[in-house]
C-alpha positions as CSV (number, residue, x, y, z in Angstrom):
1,X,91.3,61.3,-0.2
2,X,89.5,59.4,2.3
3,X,86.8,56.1,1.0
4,X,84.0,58.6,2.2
5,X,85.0,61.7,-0.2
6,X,85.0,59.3,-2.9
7,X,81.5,57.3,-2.5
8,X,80.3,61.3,-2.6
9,X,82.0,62.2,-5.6
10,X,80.9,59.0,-7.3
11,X,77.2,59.7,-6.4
12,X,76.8,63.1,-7.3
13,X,77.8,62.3,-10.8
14,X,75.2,59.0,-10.9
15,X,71.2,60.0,-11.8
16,X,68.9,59.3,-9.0
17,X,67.8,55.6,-9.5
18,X,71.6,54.5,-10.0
19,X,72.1,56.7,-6.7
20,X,69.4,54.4,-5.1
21,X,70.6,50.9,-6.6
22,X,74.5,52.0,-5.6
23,X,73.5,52.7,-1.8
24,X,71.4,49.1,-2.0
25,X,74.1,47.2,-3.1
26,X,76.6,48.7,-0.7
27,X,74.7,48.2,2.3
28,X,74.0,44.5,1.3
29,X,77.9,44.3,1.0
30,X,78.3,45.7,4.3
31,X,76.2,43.3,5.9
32,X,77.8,40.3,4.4
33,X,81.0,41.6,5.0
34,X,80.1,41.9,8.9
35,X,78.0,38.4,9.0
36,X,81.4,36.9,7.6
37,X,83.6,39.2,10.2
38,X,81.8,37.8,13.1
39,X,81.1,33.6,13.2
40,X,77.4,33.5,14.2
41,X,78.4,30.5,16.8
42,X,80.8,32.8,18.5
43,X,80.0,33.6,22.1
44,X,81.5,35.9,24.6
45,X,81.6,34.9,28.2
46,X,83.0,37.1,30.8
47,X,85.3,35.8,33.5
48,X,86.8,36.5,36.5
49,X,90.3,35.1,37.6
50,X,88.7,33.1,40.4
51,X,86.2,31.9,37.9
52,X,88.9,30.8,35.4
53,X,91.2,29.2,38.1
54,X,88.2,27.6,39.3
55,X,87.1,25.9,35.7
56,X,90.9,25.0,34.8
57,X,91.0,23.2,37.7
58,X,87.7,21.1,37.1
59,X,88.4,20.5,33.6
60,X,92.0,19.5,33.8
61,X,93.4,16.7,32.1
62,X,96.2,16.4,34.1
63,X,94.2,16.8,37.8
64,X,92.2,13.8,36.2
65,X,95.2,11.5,36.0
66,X,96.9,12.7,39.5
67,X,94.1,11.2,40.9
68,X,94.1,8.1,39.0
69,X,97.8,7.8,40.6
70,X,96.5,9.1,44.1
71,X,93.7,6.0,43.6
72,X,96.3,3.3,42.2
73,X,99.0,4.0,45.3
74,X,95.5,3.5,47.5
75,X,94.9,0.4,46.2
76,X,98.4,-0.3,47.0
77,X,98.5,0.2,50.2
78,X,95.4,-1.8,50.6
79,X,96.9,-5.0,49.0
80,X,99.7,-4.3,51.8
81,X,97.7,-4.4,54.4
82,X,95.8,-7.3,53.0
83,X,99.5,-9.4,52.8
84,X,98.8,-9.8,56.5
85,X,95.5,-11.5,56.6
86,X,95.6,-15.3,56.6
87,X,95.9,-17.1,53.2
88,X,93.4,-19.9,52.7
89,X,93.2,-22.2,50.1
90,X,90.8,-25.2,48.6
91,X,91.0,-27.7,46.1
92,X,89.4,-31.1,45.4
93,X,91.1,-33.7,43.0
94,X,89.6,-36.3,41.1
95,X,92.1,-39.5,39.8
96,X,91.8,-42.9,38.0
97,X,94.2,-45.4,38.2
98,X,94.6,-48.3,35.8
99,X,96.5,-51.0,36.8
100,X,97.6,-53.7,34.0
101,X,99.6,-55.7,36.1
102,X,98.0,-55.8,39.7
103,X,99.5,-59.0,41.3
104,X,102.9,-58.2,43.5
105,X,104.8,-61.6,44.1
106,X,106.7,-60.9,47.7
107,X,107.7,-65.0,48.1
108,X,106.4,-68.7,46.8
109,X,103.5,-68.2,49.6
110,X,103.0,-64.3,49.3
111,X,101.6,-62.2,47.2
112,X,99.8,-59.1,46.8
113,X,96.7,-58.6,44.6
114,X,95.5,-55.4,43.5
115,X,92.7,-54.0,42.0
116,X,92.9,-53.6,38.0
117,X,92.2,-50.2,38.4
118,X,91.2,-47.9,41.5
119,X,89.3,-44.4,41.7
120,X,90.7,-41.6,44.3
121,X,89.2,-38.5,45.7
122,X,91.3,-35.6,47.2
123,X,89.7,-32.7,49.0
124,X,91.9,-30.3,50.6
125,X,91.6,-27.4,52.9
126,X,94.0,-25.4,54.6
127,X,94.5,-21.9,56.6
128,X,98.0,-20.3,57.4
129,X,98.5,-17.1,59.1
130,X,102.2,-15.4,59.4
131,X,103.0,-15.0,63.6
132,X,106.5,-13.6,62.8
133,X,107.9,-11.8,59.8
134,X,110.5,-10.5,60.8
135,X,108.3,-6.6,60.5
136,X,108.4,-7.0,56.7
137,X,104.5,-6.9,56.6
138,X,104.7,-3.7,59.3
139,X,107.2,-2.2,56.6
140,X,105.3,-2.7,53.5
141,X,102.4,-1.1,54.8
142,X,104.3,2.3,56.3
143,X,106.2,1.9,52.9
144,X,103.1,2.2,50.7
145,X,101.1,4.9,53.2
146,X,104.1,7.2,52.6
147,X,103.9,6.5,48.7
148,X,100.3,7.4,48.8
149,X,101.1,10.5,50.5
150,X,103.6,11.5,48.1
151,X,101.2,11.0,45.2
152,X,98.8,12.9,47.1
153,X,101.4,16.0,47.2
154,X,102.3,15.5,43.2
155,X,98.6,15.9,42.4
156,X,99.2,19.2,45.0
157,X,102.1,19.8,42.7
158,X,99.8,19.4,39.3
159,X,97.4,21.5,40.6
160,X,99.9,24.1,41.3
161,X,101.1,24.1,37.7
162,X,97.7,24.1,36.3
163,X,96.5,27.5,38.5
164,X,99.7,29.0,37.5
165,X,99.3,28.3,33.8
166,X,95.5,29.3,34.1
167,X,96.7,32.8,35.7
168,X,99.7,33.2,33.4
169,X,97.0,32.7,29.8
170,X,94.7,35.1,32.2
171,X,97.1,37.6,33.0
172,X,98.4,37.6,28.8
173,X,94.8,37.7,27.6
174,X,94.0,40.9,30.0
175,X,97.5,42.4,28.8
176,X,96.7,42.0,25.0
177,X,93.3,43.5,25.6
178,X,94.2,46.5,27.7
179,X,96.1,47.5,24.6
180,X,93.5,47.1,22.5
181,X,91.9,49.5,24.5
182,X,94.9,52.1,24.7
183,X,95.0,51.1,21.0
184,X,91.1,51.9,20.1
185,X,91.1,55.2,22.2
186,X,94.7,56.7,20.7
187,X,92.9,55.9,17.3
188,X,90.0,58.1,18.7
189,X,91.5,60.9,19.7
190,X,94.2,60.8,16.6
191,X,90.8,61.1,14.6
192,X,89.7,64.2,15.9
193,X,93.3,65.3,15.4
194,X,92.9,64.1,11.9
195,X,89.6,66.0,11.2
196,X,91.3,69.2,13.2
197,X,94.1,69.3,10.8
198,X,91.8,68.6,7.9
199,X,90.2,72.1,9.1
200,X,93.2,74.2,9.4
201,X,94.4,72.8,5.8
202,X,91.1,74.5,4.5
203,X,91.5,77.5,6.0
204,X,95.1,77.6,4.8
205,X,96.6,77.7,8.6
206,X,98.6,74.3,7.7
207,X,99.9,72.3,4.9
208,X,98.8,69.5,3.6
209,X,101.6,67.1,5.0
210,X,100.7,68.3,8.3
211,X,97.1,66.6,7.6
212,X,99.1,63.2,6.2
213,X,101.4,63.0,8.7
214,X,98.9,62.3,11.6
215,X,96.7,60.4,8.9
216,X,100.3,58.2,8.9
217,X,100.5,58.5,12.5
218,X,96.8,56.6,12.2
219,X,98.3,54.0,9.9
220,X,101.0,52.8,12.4
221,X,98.5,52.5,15.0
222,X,96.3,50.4,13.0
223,X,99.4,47.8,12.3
224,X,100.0,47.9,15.8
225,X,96.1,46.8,16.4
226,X,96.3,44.3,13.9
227,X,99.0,43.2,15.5
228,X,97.1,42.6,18.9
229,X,94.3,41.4,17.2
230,X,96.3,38.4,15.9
231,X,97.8,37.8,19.6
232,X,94.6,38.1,21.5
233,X,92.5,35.2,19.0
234,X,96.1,33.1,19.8
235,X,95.9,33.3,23.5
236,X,92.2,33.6,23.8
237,X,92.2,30.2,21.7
238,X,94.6,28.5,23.8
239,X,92.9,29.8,27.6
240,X,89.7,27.8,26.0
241,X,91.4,24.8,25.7
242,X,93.1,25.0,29.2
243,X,89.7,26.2,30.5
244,X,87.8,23.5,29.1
245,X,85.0,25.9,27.2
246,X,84.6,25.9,23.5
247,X,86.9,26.8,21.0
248,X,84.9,29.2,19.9
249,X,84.3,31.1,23.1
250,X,85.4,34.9,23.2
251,X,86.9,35.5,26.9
252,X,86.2,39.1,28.0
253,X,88.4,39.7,31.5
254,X,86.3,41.3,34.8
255,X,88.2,43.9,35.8
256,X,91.5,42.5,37.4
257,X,93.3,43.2,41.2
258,X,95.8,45.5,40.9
259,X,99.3,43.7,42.5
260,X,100.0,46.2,45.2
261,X,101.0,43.7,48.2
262,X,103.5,44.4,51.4
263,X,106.9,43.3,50.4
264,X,108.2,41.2,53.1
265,X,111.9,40.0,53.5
266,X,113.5,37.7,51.1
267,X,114.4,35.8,54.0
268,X,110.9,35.1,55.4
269,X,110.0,33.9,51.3
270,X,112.7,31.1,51.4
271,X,111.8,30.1,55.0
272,X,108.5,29.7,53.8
273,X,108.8,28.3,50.2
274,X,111.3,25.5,51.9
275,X,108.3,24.6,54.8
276,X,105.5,24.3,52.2
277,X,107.1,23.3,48.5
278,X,105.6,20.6,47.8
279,X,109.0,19.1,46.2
280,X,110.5,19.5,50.0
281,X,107.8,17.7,51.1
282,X,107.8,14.8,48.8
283,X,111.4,14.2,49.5
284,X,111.2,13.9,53.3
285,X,108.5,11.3,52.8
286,X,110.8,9.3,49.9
287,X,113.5,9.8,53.0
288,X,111.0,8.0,55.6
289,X,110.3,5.4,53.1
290,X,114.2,4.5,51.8
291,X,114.7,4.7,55.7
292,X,112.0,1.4,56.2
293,X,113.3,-0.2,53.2
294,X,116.9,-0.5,54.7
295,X,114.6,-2.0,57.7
296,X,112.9,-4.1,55.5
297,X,115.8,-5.7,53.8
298,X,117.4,-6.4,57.0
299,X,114.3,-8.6,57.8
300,X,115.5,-10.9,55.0
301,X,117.5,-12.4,57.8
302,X,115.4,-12.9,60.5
303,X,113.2,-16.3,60.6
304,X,109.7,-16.6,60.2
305,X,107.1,-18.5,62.3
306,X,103.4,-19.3,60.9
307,X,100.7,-21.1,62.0
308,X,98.2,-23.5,60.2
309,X,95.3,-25.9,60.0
310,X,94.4,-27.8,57.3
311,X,91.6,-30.2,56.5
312,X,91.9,-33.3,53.8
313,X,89.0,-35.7,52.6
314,X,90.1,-38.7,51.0
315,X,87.7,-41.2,49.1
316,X,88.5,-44.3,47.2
317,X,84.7,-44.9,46.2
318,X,83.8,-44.4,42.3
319,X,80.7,-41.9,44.0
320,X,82.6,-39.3,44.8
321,X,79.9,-38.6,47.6
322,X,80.8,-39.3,51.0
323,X,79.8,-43.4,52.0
324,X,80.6,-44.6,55.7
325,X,83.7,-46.6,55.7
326,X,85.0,-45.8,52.3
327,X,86.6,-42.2,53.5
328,X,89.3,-41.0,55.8
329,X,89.1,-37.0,56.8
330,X,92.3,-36.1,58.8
331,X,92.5,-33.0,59.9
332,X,96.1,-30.8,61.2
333,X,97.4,-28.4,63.0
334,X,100.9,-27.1,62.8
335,X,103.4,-24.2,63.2
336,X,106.2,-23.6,61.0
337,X,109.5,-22.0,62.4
338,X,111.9,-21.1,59.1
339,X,115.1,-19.8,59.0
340,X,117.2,-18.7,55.7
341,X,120.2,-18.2,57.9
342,X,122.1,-18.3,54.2
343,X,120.9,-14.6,54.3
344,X,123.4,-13.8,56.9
345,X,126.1,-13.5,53.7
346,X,124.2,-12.9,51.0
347,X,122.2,-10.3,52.3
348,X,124.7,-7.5,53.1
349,X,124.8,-6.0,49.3
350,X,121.3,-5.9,49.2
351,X,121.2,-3.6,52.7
352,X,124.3,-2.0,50.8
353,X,122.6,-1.1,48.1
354,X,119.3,0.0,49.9
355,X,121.6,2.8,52.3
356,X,123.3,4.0,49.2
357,X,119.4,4.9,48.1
358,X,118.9,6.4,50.9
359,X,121.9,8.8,50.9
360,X,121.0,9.3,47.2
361,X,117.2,11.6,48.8
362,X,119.7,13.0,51.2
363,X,121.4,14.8,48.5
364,X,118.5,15.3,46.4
365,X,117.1,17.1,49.2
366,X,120.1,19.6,49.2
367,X,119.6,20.0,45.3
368,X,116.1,21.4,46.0
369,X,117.0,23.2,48.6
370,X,119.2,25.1,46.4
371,X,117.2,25.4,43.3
372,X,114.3,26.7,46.0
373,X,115.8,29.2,47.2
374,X,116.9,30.6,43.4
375,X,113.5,30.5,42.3
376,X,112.3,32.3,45.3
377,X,115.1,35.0,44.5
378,X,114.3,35.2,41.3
379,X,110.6,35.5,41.7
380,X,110.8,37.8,44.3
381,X,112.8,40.3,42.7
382,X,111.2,39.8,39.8
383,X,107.9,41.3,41.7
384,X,110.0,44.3,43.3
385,X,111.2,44.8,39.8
386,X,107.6,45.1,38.2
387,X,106.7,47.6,41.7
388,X,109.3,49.9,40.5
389,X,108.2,50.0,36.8
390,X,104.5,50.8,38.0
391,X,105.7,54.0,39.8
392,X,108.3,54.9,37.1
393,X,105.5,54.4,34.0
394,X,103.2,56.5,36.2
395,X,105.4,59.0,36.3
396,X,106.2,58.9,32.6
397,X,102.4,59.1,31.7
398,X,102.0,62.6,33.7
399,X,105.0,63.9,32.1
400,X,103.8,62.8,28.7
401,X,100.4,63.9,29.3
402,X,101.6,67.6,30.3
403,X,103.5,67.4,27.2
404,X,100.8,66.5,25.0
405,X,98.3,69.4,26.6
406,X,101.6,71.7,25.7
407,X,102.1,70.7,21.8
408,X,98.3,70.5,21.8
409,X,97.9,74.2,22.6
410,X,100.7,74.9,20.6
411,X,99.7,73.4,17.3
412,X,96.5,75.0,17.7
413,X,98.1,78.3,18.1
414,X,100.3,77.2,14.7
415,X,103.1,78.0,17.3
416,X,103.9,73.9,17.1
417,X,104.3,71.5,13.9
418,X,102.0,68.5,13.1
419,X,104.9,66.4,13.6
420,X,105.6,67.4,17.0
421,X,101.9,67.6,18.5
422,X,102.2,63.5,16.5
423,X,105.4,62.8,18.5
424,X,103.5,63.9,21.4
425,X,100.6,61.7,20.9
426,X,102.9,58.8,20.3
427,X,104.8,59.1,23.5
428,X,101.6,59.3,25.1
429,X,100.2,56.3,23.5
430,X,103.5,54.4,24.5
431,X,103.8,55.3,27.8
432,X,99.7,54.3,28.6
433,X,100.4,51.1,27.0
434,X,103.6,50.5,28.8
435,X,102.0,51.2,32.5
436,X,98.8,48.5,31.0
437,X,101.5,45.8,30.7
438,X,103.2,46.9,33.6
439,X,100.7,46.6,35.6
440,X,99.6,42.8,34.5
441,X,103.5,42.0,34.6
442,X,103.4,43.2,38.1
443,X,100.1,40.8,38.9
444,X,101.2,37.9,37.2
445,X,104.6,38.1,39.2
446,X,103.0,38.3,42.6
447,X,101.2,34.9,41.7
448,X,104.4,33.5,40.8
449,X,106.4,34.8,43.9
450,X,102.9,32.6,45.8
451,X,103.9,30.0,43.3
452,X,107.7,29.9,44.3
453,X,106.8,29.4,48.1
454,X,104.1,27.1,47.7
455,X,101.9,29.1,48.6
456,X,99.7,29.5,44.9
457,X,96.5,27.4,46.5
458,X,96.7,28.3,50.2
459,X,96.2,32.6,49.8
């Protein structure tokens, strides 16, 4: 006995007024209950998956901080290139000498008196500019350039990550809702199926098991929707936070691309995945730079030659203002040739140690290499695997289907029990659901077959 049968029952054995006051209360009820069922400060918004990619990418907290990096290895290579501008510096010193004993005895007939105490002003300025470096200034500045490149292809890489994870929540969200679809129309048509047995149990055609076995088969659908239920609030909730949108937001999914693209070879996947990764990439650029630094190092034992000028102003005057005859102002000019030719020996562990660095990316380029080409493998057939469940499921549904028109005449007929046209409808059920996730499995592995070649941003 269904809720409905009973509210009857109940108010044909209630007077008129209580009739009136029972359908009040329940209707209040029933709009509490659906003011509590749906949060007033919920919202839907509807997306599509260029939209979402679009906003993950703009709210990202981790995009944010790439470019902080991209901006600090900038600034780096700015302070290298500002290593080779002259250095000039200023400074102007004030001291006060006292002098307690100020007579210097140099004979009987000689001496020297001095001042009991003396006041002395000291203003220098000077300019130096490296001639010769022996290229370490040249090196510091291709070093850092090719460090701000590689930060610029990590933020690439970031970016990458955070489309992929934006498609991935995209693609679960659409899969989880799909089936709540398949779920909401099986329940439909197991309803009629319901209300058709219900019929033939009162006309005596079938028994009353037939009636609660498709009112069972109704049951384990609803679990099942529950189910979903749960799992879409979990991923919707967590595609708000990588979207940046409100917590509460409901996402409803635009109708989605079906993934039916031209398989190329696996070949022409690696080729391409090892030309564009942005891994690959960054380590030929760490190769360039351990390459200069070998370079650099071996400077350490080449001299140096600088040039300079400097200015002095000397005062003994207690005004520290300039007064004819009490000030000297010498001015020089000079170049300094400097040679640490101790480097010769202790250098050679340090260039050592710099080539064994370099060898180190060598092999870590082989490493990537490898693990490139596995994830391209594995991504690839991971797509052709999804293709061939499409076309498999799609054949399952029409066999299903024809099935289910079968047991559907033949339960009408009473040729056919309820728990065969039920078995019918479930295989049904199952196999639309299955080709639904199928379907978004087969999507979200084309994006990560773009992903695995590097490809992801530059469709």
């Amino acid at each position: 006995m269904n809720m409905i049968t009973q509210i009857n029952k109940t108010l044909n054995k209630k007077p008129l007024k209580t009739v009136v006051d029972f359908t009040i209360r329940l209707a209040i009820a029933a709009g509490i209950a659906a003011m509590m069922a749906v949060p007033s400060f919920a919202q839907d918004r509807t997306l599509t998956l260029d939209e979402a990619i679009k906003l993950g990418i703009q709210n990202s907290k981790v995009l944010k901080l790439s470019q902080a990096k991209i901006d600090q290895a900038v600034s780096q290579y700015n302070q290298a290139k500002d290593m080779a501008l002259p250095s000039g510096k200023a400074s102007f010193a004030y001291n006060r000498a006292e002098i307690p004993a100020n007579m210097l005895s140099l004979g009987p007939k000689q001496s020297i008196n001095l001042p009991s105490s003396a006041n002395a002003y000291l203003g220098i300025v000077s300019l130096s500019e490296p001639i010769l470096a022996g290229g370490k200034l040249k090196y510091a500045q291709q070093s850092t350039d090719l460090l701000t490149k590689v930060s610029r292809l990590d933020a690439d890489k970031d970016k990458d990550e955070i489309t992929y994870d934006v498609i991935s929540s995209f693609y679960n969200l659409y899969k989880v809702l799909q089936s709540l679809k398949v779920v909401q129309q099986n329940l439909k048509t197991i309803d009629g199926q319901i209300h058709q047995a219900q019929r033939f149990f009162d006309q005596g055609i079938v028994t009353k098991n037939d009636v609660l076995r498709f009112e069972l088969q109704r049951a384990n659908v609803q679990l099942n929707q529950i189910d979903l239920e749960n799992n879409r609030k979990i991923v919707n909730y967590n595609l708000d936070i990588l979207l940046g949108l409100p917590e509460t937001t409901n996402i409803q999914i635009d109708q989605i691309k079906e993934a039916d693209h031209q398989v190329a070879s696996l070949s022409s996947y690696i080729d391409t995945a090892l030309a564009n990764r942005q891994e690959v990439r960054s380590l030929m650029l760490q190769q360039q730079a351990a390459d200069l630094n070998i370079k650099s190092v071996h400077a350490n034992q080449l001299p140096t030659l600088a040039a300079s000028v400097g200015g002095y102003y000397v005062d003994i005057n207690a005004n520290p203002l300039p007064k004819s005859g009490n000030y000297i102002t010498p001015i020089t000019l000079g170049v300094t040739f400097a040679w640490n030719f101790s480097s010769l020996w202790t250098n050679k562990n340090k260039v050592a140690e710099a080539k064994i660095e370099s060898e180190q990316v060598g092999i870590n380029q082989g490493i990537v290499a490898d693990n490139i080409r596995t994830d391209v493998n594995r991504s690839y057939q991971g797509y052709v695997d999804a293709q061939d469940k499409i076309k498999l499921l799609q054949t399952s549904i029409d066999q299903a289907g024809e099935n289910d028109k079968i047991l559907e005449s033949k339960y009408q007929s009473n040729v056919a029990s309820a728990t065969d046209r039920a078995d019918a409808e479930t295989l049904l059920y199952q196999a639309e659901i299955n080709l639904e996730l199928a379907k978004a499995d087969a999507g979200l592995a084309y994006y990560t077959l773009l992903k695995s070649t590097g490809k992801l941003n530059k469709q």
